[in-house]
C-alpha angles and dihedrals in degrees: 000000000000108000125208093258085058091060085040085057105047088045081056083053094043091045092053088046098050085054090049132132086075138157121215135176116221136163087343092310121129094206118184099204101200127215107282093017128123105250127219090233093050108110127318114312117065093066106041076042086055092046101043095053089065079083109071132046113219134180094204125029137183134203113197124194080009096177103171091019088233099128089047085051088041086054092040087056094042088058108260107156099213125025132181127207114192129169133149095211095092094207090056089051095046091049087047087059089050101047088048088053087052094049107063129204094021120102131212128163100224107199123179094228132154095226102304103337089119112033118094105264088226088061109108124189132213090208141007125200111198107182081183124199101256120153106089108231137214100222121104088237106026128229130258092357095310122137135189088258096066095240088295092138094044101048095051088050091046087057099044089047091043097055084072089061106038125095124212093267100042131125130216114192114197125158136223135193120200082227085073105059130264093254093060086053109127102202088063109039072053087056089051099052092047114272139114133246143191128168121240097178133046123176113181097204110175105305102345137073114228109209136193112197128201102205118188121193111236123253098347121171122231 
């Protein structure tokens, strides 16, 4: 059941929507946040996301779900040589392209995808960031990709499909917040399909914990 802090939460989200189109200016970053389209300075995850990737040192890295594209722009100025940036949603992927233009000389491959429909099955990445879509919302039809079911679908589709894209040595972040509900908890739907999951961030914000999980497929072959 929806609490009232759910409903608190999707009238924040309405209210960000209804100020959009927006510039903003974050880790270096010049961002143009269009109208429709996740921002970076929306709740609790892009930024702990964006810090936590300064961890780790891929080759080839995938944003999924990229909005914005300022994580892809995030992995692009942390060295990555190659960096990904899908989403299904065609404004996000159009206002990805504009903020890499922005952002020289930083380089991002922006592709309208639903997950990895369209991304050739023998492409492998190093690291995904899924900034998944995880608060379940009031609204009949929802806000910023957010349904009444807390992501839950999409996350266990996303790691089906990922498990196909993902070396021995790979890393998927995605991030979790207890406000959310235990069931749309990524690290253990992970644990369910098989892979394993640790947390390398924990914010305690008020009364509820905010995660970032690093989840690693088993025994999967590069």
């Amino acid at each position: 059941m929806l609490s009232s802090e759910h409903t608190r939460r999707d009238a924040e989200l309405r209210a960000i929507r209804r100020r959009q189109p927006y510039a903003i200016d974050v880790d270096g970053l010049r961002i143009w946040v269009a109208e429709d389209v996740f921002p970076p300075d929306l709740g609790y995850s892009p930024r702990r996301l964006a810090a936590v990737l300064g961890r780790y040192t891929p080759r080839r890295a995938l944003d999924m779900g990229c909005g914005s594209g300022y994580l892809a722009l995030v992995l692009s100025k942390n060295g990555a040589r190659e960096v990904w940036a899908v989403d299904k949603h065609p404004p996000a992927i159009a206002c990805t392209r504009a903020n890499v233009a922005r952002n020289p000389p930083l380089r991002v491959r922006a592709v309208e995808s639903d997950l990895f429909s369209s991304i050739d099955p023998s492409t492998t990445f190093d690291l995904i960031v899924f900034n998944q879509p995880f608060y379940p919302s009031t609204a009949p039809r929802g806000v910023f990709g957010m349904r009444r079911d807390g992501g839950r679908a999409i996350i266990e589709r996303f790691l089906i499909q990922a498990r196909g894209f993902v070396a021995r040595d790979s890393v998927i972040l995605m991030p979790f917040s207890q406000m959310a509900g235990a069931e749309n908890d990524p690290g253990a739907i992970a644990a369910r399909l098989g892979y394993t999951s640790r947390i390398v961030r924990r914010d305690d914000d008020g009364p509820h914990a905010h995660v970032i999980h690093e989840i690693r497929a088993r025994g999967r072959a590069s």
